[in-house]
C-alpha positions in Angstrom: 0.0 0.0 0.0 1.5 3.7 -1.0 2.1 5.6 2.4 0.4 8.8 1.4 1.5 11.3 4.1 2.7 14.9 3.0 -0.1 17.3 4.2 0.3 21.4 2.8 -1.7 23.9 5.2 -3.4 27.0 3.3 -4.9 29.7 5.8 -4.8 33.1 6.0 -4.2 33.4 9.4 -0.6 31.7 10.7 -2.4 30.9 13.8 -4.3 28.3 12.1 -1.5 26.8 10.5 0.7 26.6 13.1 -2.0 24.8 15.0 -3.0 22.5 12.4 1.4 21.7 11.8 1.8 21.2 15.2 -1.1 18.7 15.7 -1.0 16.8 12.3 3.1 16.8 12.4 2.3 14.7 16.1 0.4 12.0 14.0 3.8 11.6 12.1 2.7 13.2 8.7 4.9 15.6 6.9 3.5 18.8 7.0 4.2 22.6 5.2 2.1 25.2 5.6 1.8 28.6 3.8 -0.6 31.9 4.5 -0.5 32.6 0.1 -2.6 30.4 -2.0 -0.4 31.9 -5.2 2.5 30.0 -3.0 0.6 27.0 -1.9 0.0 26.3 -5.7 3.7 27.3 -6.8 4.7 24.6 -4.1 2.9 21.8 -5.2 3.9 22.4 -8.6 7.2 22.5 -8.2 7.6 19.6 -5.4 5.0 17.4 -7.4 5.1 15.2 -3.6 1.9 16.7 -1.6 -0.6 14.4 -1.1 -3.4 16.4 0.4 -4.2 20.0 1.0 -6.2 21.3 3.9 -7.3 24.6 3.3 -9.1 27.8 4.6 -12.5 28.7 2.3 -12.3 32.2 2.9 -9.2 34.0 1.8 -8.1 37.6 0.3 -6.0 36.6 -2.1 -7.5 33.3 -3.9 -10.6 31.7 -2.4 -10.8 28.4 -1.2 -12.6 27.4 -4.3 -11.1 28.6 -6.7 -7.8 27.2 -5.5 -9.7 23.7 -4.7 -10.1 23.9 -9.0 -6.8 24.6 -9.3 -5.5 21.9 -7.2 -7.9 19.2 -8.7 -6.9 20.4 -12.4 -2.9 20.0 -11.4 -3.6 16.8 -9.8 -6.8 14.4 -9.5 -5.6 12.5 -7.1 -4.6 14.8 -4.7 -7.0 14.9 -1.2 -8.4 18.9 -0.3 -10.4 19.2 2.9 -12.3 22.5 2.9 -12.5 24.6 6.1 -14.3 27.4 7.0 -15.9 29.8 9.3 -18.4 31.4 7.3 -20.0 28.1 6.1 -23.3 28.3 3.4 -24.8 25.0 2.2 -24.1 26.1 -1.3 -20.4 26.9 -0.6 -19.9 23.0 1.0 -22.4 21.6 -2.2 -19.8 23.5 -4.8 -16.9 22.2 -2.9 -18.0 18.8 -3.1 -19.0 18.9 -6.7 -15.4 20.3 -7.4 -13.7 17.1 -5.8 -13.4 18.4 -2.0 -12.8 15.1 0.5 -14.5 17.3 3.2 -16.1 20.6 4.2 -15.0 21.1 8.3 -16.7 24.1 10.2 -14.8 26.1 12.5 -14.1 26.0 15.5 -13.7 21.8 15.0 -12.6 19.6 17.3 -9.1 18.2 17.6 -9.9 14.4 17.5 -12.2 15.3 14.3 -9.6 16.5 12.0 -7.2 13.7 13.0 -9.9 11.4 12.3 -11.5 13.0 8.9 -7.4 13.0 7.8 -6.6 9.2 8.9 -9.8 8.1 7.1 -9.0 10.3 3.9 -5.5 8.4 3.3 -7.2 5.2 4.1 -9.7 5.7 1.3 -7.4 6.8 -0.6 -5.3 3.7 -0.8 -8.3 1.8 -0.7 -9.4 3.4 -4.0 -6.0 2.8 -5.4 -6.4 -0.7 -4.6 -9.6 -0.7 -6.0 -8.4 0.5 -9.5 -5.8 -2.1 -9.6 -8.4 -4.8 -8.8 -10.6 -3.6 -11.7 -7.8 -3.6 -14.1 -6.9 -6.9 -13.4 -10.7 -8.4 -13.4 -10.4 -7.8 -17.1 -7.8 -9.9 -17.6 -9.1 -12.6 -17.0 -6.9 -15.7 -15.8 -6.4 -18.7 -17.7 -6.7 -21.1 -15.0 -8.3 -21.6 -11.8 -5.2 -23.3 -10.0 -2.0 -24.7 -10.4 -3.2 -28.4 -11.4 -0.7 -31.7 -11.6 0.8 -35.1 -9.9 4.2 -35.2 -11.5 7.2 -34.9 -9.5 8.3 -31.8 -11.4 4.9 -29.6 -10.1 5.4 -31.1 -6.4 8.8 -29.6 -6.5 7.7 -26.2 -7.7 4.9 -26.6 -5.5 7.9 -27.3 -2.3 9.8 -24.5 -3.0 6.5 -22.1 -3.4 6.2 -23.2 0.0 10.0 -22.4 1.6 10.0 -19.2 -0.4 6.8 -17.7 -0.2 7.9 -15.4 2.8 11.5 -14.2 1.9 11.7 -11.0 0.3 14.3 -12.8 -2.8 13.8 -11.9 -6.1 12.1 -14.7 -8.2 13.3 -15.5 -11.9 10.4 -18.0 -13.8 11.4 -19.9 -16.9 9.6 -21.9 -19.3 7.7 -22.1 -22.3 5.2 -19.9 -23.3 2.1 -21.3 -22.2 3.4 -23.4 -19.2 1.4 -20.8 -16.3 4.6 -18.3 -15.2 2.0 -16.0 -14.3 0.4 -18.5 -12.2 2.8 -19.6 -10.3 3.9 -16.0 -9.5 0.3 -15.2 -8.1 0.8 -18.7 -6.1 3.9 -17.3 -4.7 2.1 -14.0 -3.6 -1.0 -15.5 -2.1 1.1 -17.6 0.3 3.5 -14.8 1.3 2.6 -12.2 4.1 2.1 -9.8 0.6 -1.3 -11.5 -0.7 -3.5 -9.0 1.0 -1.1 -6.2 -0.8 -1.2 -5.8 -4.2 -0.3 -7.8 -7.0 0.6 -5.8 -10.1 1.7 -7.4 -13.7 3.3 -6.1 -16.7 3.8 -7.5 -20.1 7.5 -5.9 -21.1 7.4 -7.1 -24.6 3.6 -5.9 -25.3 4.8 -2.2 -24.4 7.6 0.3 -26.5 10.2 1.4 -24.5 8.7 5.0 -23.4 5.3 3.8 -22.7 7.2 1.1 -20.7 8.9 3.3 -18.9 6.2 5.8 -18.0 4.0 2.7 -17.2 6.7 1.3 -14.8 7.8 4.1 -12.8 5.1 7.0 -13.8 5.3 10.8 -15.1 5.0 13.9 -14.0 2.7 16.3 -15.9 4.3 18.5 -18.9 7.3 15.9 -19.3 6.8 14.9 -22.3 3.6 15.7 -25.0 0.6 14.5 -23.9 1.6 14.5 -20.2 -1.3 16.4 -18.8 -1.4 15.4 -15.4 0.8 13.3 -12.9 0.9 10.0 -13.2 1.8 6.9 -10.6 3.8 4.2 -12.0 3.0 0.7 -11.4 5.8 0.5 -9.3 4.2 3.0 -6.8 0.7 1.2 -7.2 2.7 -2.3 -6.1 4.3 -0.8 -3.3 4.3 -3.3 0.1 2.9 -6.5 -3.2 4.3 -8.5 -5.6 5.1 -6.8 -8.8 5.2 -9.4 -11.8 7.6 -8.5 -14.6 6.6 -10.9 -17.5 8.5 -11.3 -20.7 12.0 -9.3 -18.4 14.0 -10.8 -22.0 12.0 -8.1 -24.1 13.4 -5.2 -22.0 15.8 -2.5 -23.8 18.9 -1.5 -22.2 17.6 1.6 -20.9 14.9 0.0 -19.0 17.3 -2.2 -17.7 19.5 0.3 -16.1 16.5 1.6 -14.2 15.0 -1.9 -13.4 18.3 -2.7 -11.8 18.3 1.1 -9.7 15.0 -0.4 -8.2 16.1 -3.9 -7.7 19.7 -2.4 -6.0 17.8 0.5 -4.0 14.4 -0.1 -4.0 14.2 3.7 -5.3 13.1 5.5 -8.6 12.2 8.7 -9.8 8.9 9.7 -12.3 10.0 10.3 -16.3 10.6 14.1 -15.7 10.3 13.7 -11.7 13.3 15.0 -9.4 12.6 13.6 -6.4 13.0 9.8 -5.7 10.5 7.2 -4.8 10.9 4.8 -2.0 9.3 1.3 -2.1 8.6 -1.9 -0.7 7.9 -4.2 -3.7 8.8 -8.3 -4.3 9.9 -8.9 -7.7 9.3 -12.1 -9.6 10.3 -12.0 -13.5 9.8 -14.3 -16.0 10.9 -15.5 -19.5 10.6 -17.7 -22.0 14.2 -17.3 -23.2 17.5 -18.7 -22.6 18.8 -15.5 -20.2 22.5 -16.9 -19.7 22.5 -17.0 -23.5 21.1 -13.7 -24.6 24.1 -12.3 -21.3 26.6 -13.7 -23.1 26.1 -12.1 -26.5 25.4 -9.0 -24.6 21.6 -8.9 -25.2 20.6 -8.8 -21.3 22.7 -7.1 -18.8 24.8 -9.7 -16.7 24.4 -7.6 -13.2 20.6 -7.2 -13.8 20.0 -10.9 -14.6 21.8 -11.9 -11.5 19.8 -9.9 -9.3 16.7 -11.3 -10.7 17.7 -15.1 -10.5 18.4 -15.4 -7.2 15.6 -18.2 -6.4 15.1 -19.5 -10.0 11.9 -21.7 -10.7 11.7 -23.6 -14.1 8.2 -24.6 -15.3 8.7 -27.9 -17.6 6.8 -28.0 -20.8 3.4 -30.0 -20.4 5.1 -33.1 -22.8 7.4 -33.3 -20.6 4.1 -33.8 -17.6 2.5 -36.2 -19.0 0.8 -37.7 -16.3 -0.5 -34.1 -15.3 -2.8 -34.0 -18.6 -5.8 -36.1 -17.5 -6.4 -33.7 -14.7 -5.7 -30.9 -16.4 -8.4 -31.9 -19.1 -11.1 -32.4 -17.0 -9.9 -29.2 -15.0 -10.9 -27.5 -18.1 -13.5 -29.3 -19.7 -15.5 -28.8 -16.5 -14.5 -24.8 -16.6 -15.7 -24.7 -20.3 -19.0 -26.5 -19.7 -19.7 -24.2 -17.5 -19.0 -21.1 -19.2 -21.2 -22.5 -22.3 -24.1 -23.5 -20.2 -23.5 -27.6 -21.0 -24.3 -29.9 -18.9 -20.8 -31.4 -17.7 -19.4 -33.7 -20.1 -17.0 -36.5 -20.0 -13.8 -37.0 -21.7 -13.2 -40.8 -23.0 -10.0 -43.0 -21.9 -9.2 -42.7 -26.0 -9.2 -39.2 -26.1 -7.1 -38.6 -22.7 -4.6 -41.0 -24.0 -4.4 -39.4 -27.9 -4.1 -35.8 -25.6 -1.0 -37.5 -23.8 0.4 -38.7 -27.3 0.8 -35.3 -28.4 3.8 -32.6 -28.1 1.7 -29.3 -27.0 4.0 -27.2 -28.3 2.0 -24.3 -27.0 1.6 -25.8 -23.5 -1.0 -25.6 -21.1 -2.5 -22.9 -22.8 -3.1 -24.8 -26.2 -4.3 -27.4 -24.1 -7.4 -25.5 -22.6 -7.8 -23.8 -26.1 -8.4 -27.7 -27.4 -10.8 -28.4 -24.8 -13.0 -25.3 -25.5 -12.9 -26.5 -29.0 -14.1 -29.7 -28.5 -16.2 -28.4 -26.1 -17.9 -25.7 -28.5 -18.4 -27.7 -31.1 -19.0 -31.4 -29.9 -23.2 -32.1 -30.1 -23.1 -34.8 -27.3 -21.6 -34.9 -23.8 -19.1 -37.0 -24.3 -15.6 -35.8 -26.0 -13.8 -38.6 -28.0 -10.9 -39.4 -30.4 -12.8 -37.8 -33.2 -14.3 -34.8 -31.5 -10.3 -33.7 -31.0 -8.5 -31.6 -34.2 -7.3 -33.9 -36.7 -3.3 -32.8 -36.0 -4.1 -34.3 -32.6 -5.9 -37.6 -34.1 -2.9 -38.4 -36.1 0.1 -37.5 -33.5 2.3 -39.9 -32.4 5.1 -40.2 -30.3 8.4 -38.9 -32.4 10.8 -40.5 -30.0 11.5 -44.4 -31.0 11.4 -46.7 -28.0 15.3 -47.1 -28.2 15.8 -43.8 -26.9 13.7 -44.0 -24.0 16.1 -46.1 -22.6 20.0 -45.5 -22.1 22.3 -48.6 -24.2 25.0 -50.3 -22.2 27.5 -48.9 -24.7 25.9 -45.1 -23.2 24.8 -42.5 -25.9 25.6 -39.1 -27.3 22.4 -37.0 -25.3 23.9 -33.9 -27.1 23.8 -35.1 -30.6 20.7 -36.8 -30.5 18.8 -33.9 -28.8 20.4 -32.0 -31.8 19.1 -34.1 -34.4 15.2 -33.4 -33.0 15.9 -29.8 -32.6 17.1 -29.6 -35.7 14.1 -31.9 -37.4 11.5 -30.3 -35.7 13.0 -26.5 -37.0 12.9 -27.5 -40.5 9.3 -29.7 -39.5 7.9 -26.0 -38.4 9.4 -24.3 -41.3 7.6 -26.6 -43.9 4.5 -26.4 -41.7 4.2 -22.7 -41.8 5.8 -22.5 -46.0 8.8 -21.0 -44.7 7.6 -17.9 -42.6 10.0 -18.2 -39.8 7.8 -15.9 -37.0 4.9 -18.3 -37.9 7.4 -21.7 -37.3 8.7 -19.8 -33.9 5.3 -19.4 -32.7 4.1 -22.8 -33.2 7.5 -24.2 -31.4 6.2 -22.2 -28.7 9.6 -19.9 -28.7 10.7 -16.6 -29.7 11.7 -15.3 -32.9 14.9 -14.4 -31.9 15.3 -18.1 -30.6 14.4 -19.4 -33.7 16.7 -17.3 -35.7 19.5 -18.4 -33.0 18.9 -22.0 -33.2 18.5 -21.8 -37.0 22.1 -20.7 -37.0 23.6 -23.1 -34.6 22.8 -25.6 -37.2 23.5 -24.3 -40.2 20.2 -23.6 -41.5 20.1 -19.5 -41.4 20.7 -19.6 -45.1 17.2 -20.7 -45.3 15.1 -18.4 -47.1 11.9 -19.8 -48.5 10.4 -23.0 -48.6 8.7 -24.8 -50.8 5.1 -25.5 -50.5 5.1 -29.2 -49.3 3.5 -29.6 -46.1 4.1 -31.9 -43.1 3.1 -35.5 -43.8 
């Protein structure tokens, strides 16, 4: 939760302000105080750090309304109590309408401004919270839970557990489509965080400067367009989890900042001059080979070392097997639902041609099947032939001579070669030769793709011909 604390004190007569100073400065907020609206507006502007303004109605210079419109045109966000001596229904009504928090009648009591103050921050970050809570109800997870038996999910699940609590930066790897995302959430709900907020950012979805104003905010006139002050996602995560997906995607410049916050826990706004403490667990994730893309100079070294200091590596889903029975009922059920069926069944047929084929896109393709099948099928009951006919026809590339080791031993790296290799130029004929198309449906990046086309000697490849996969 943002600590919102600097209070500004506008009233004509000192008297006031040094009262209302000494008093809120005892309930350990930061307060300033000034007898000139003209200055109490030249301050906030300037400083860009006041979160709430308590000021006098009636004033010679500026009145209290007109510098209430001032203040809420600067800054939305900022909190304004209104007080007064003088007080008319239609002065508190206007003040409302204009964004005022509160309208206070002099004299007041002591307890009741400390009060009214305490309850204004706590709404505040309540409505911050709120915001964050709406933006993330409309993205809209892709899975209930973390579902599986295989040894390789009880081990992610075991150290879920021993690290949930420690304040260690995280570092996911996997696949695209093997649930990074989920298991960050997992590690946030079982840490003393999950009732803080949990913020998430797609680096490769973003350009660099709205990444960067989207990360760690703006102030208003820095740049065209900047109209107000903005609070990064950074700020909004503070005392949370703060989820940085697809970290590979990041440009240099974003990494020099990313590693300011990771080293001191401290940034500053695009065009801010002041810096911003918080309290914020990071957990990255990638589906890239980060020690790779650090040695050609791609990522920078001292950044991904901060990040992996508890790495986590989801497997692929072929490489889970046993994990796809529950996982297709998990989802048939979950897409029955959502199209009003009745639940349907899956037959023993169809679970075992799901667990014949290589889900190259992961857990995610696999849910996409099911609502396919789902969708589509006219009874309640999901077999061999209500699955696409790529999954009818798959079988299992490995021959059973390989899924045992010879007495003699074997060559792991050469033969692991020879099915990358096969399955690069299998993609490439699949998709005639468009190399971002063959990337995606290997479930890697292009960049990957163009890497591993040149460690095998196959980057001279330009177009292919039009014969499809048998």
């Amino acid at each position: 939760m943002i600590i919102l604390k600097n209070i500004l004190i506008v009233d004509d007569e000192q008297s006031m302000c040094d009262f209302l100073s000494i008093l809120l400065s005892g309930e350990g907020y930061t307060v300033k105080s000034t007898i000139n609206p003209s200055a109490a507006l030249s301050l906030i502007r300037s400083e860009n750090n006041i979160d709430m303004v308590i000021t006098d109605v009636k004033m010679p210079e500026m009145d209290g309304l007109d510098l209430l419109k001032s203040l809420k045109e600067h800054n939305p966000d900022i909190i304004v109590i209104m007080i007064t001596a003088y007080s008319t229904t239609e002065n508190a009504v206007e003040a409302m309408k204009l964004g005022a928090y509160d309208y206070l009648i002099k004299p007041f009591k002591v307890d009741e401004i400390k009060i009214i103050v305490q309850k204004a921050f706590q709404n505040k970050s309540l409505e911050m919270e709120n915001r964050l809570l709406r933006s993330q109800m409309k993205q809209q997870q892709k899975f209930d839970d973390i579902i599986g038996v295989s040894p390789e999910i009880h081990r992610i699940f075991n150290t879920i557990n021993k690290i949930a609590d420690l304040g260690s930066n995280v570092l996911i790897t996997g696949e695209s489509g093997t649930g990074k995302e989920l298991i960050a959430k997992a590690i946030h709900q079982k840490s003393y965080r999950k009732d803080k907020p949990f913020v998430t950012v797609n680096c490769g979805a973003l350009p660099e400067n709205l990444l960067e104003t989207e990360l760690f905010g703006h102030m208003k006139g820095s740049f065209t367009g900047a109209i107000q002050n903005k609070a990064g996602l950074f700020e909004i995560a503070d005392g949370g989890t703060f989820f940085l997906d697809e970290i590979a995607e990041t440009t240099p410049a974003i990494q020099i900042k990313l590693l300011r916050v990771l080293n001191d826990r401290k940034f500053m706004r695009v065009g801010g001059v002041k810096d911003i403490t918080v309290d914020v667990r990071i957990v990255a994730a990638t589906n890239r080979d980060l020690e790779y893309l650090v040695q050609n100079r791609i990522f920078r070294e001292d950044l991904y070392y901060r990040l992996n200091v508890i790495p986590i590596h989801i497997p692929p889903l072929r490489e889970r097997v046993n994990d796809i029975p529950l996982l297709a009922e998990h989802f048939l059920m979950k897409c029955s639902e959502t199209c009003g069926r009745s639940h349907m069944s899956i037959s023993e047929d169809a679970i075992k041609k799901l667990q014949n084929y290589n889900w190259p896109g992961n857990i995610r393709e696999l849910e996409n099947v099911i609502e396919r099948c789902v969708a589509l099928e006219s009874s309640n009951s999901i077999t061999v032939k209500s699955l696409p006919g790529y999954i009818q026809h798959s079988r299992q590339d490995a021959p059973d001579k390989l899924k045992t080791i010879p007495e003699q031993g074997l060559d792991l790296e050469r033969i692991v070669g020879d099915y990358e290799k096969e399955f690069l130029i299998k993609a490439l004929k699949r998709t005639n030769g468009v190399k971002k198309d063959a990337a995606g449906l290997l479930g890697i990046s292009f960049r990957s793709f163009r890497y591993r086309l040149k460690k095998y000697g196959l980057d001279d490849i330009n177009d292919m011909d039009n014969e499809r996969e048998d």
